[in-house]
C-alpha positions as a printed NumPy array, in Angstrom:
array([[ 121.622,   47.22 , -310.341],
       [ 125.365,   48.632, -309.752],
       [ 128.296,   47.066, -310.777],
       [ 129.097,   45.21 , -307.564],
       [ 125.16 ,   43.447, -307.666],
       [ 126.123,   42.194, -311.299],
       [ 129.507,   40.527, -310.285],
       [ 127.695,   38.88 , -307.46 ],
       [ 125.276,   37.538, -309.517],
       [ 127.506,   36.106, -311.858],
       [ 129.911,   34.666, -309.281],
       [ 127.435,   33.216, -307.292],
       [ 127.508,   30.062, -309.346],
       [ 131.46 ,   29.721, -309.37 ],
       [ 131.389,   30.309, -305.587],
       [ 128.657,   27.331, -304.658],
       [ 130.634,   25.014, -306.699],
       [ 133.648,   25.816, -304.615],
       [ 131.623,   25.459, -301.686],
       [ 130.567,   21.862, -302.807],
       [ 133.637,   20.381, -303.151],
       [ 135.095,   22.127, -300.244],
       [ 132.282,   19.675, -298.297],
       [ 133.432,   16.622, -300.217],
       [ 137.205,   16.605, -299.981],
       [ 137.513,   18.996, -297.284],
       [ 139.863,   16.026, -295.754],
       [ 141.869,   16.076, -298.444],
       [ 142.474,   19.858, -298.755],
       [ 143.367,   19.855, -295.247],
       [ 145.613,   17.524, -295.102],
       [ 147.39 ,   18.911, -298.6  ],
       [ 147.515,   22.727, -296.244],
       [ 148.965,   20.497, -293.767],
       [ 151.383,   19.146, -296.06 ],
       [ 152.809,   22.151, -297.603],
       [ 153.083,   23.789, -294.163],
       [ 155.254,   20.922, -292.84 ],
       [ 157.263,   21.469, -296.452],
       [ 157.786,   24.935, -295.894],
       [ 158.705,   25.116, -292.011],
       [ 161.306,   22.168, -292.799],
       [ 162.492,   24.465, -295.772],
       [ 162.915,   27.39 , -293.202],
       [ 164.146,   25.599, -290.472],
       [ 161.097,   26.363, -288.297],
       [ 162.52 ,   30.185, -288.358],
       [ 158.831,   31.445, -288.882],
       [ 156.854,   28.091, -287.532],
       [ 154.047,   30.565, -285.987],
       [ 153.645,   32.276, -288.54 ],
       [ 153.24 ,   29.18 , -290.702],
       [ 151.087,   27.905, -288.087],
       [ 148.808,   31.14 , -288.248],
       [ 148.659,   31.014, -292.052],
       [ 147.716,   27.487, -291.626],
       [ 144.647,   27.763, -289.312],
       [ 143.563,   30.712, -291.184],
       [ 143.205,   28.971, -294.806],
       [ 141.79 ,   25.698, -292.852],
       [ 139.415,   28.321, -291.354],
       [ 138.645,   30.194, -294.486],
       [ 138.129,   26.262, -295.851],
       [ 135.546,   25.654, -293.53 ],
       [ 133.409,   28.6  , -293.786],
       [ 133.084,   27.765, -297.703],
       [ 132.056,   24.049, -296.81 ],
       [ 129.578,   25.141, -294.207],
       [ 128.369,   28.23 , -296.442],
       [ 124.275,   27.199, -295.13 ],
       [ 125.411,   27.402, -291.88 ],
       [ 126.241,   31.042, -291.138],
       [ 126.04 ,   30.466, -287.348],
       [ 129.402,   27.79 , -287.586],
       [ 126.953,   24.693, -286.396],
       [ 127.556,   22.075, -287.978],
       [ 124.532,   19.524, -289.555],
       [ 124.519,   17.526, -286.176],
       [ 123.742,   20.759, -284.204],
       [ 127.19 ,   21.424, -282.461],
       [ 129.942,   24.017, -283.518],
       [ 132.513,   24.024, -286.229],
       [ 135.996,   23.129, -284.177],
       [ 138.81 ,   25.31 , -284.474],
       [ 140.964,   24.337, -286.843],
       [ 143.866,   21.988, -285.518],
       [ 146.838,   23.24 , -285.582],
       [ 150.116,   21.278, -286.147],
       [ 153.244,   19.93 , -283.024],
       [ 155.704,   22.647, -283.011],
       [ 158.645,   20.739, -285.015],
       [ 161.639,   19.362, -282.532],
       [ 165.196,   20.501, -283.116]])
């Protein structure tokens, strides 16, 4: 068993507890990457709003593959596919 086998095995455990409560407050995370984007594009003055926007879907993407870690094909339990994830108004100036 090489080296990367034996950190697998032992992360295994730390990673489906992640995935568990990324399925129960998967809500709450989003709306807390939602929160911080609106912080930080009001910070910037909506200078690098796509960007923030891209990093945004991306970690509510990365969020949603841990909370549907069964479900390698993106379905979700009621048989239809994972949405994209939303992705904020473009602020007004």
């Amino acid at each position: 068993m090489g080296l990367l086998d034996n950190l697998k095995a032992k992360l295994s455990p730390a990673k489906d507890k992640v995935s568990d409560l990324a399925q129960q407050h998967g809500g709450k995370i989003s709306t807390g990457i939602d929160k911080a984007a609106k912080a930080v594009d009001e910070k910037t003055k909506g200078k690098y709003s796509d960007r923030i926007q891209t990093g945004t879907g991306k970690a509510k993407g990365a969020m949603d593959r841990l909370a549907h870690k069964d479900d390698p094909a993106g379905t979700t339990p009621s048989g239809g596919t994972t949405p994209p994830p939303e992705t904020p108004p473009p602020p007004t100036t």
